[in-house]
C-alpha positions as CSV (number, residue, x, y, z in Angstrom):
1,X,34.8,9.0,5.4
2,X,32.8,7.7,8.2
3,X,31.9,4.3,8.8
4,X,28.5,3.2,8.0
5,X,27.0,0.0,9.2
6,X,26.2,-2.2,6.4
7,X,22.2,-2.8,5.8
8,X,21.3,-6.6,5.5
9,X,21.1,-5.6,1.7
10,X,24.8,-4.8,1.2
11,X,25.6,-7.2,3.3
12,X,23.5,-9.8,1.3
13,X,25.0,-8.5,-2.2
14,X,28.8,-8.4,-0.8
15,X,28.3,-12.0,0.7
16,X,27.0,-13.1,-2.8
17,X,30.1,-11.1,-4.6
18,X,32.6,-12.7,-2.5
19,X,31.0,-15.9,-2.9
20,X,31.9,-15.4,-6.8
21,X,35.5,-15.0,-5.8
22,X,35.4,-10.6,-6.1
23,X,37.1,-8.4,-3.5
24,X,34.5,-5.4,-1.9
25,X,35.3,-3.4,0.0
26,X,32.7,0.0,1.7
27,X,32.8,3.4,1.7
28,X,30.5,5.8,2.3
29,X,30.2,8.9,0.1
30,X,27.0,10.5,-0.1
31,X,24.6,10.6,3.1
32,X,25.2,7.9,4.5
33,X,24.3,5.4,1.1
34,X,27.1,3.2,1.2
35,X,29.2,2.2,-2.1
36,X,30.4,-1.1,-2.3
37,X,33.9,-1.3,-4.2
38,X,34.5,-4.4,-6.4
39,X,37.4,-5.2,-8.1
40,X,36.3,-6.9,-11.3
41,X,38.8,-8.3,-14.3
42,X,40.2,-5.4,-15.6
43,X,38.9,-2.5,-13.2
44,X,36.7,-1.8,-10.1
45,X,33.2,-1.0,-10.3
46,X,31.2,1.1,-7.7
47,X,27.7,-0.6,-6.3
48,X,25.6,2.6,-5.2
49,X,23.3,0.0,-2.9
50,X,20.2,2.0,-2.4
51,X,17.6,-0.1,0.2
52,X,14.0,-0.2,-0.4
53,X,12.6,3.2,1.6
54,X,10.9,1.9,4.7
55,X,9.4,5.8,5.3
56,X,8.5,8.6,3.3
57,X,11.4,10.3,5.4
58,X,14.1,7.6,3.9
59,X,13.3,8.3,0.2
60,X,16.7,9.1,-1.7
61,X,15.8,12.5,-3.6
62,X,16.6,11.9,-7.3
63,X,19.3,14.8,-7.4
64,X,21.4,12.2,-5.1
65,X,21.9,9.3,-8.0
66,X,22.1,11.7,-10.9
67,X,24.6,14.1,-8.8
68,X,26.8,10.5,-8.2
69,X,26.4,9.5,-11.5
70,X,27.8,12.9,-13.0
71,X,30.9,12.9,-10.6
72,X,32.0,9.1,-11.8
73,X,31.2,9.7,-15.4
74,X,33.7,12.7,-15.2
75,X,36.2,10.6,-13.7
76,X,36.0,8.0,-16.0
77,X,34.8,5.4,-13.3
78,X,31.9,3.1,-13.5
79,X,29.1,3.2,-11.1
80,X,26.0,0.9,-11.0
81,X,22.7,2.4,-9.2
82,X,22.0,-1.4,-7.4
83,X,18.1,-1.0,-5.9
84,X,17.0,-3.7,-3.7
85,X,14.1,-3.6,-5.2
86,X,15.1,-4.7,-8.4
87,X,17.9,-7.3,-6.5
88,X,14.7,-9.1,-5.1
89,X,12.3,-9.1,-7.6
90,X,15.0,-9.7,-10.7
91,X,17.7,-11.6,-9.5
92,X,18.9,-13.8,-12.0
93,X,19.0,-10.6,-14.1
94,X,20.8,-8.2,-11.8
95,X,23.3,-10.7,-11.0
96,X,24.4,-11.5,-14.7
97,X,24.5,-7.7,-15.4
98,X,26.5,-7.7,-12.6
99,X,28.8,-10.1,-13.5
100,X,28.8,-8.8,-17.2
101,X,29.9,-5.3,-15.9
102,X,32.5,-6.8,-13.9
103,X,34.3,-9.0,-17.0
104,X,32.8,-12.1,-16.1
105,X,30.0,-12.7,-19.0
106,X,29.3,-16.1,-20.8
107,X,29.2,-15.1,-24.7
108,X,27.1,-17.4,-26.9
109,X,28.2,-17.5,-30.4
110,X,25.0,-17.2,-33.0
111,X,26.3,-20.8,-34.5
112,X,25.5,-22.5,-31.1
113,X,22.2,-21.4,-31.1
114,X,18.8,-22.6,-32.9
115,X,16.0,-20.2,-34.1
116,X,12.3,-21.5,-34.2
117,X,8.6,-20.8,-34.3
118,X,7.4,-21.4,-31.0
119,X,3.3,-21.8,-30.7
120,X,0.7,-19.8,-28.4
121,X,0.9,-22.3,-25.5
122,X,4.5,-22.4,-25.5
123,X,5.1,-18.7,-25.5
124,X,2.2,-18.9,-21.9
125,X,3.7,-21.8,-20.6
């Protein structure tokens, strides 16, 4: 496959990967969207890194995800749909579902937690 400059977002999200001790490695598959390969625990997951469009013209047609969706799923391999949109305005989330997808997740055991009633200015604080 040809080689595809990385966008400041992949670079961003493999600089943060490697910084968690993962290998990535790119590829490019579909039109010039680049997948980052990470090995994780016990397999290697796919990062479909889709930028946010900066033109009408650079809008990703829907077909494209759902197309590279089906051709993983039928071989058995896992592929995340990473949108930098969601990166930047979600990161603490997107980067533990990350983690969690590639075997690294911190499991909290009911015991060690505490249930309680919390008031109205707690919940809007």
């Amino acid at each position: 496959s040809a080689m595809v400059r990385p966008s400041d977002f992949a670079s961003t999200v493999a600089a943060w990967l490697q910084g968690e001790g993962f290998r990535t490695r790119s590829c490019s598959v579909c039109s010039s969207r680049p997948l980052l390969l990470v090995r994780g625990a016990h397999s290697t997951v796919a990062l479909h890194l889709l930028p946010t469009p900066r033109s009408s013209d650079a809008v990703l047609p829907a077909r494209v995800p759902i197309a590279l969706s089906d051709s993983f799923a039928t071989r058995r391999q896992t592929l995340v749909h990473l949108w930098e949109d969601q990166w930047d305005e979600h990161p603490r989330i997107v980067r533990s579902r990350l983690l969690a997808k590639l075997g690294r997740s911190e499991r909290v055991m009911a015991r060690q937690t505490v249930a309680r009633r919390i008031d109205a200015a707690t919940l809007d604080a």
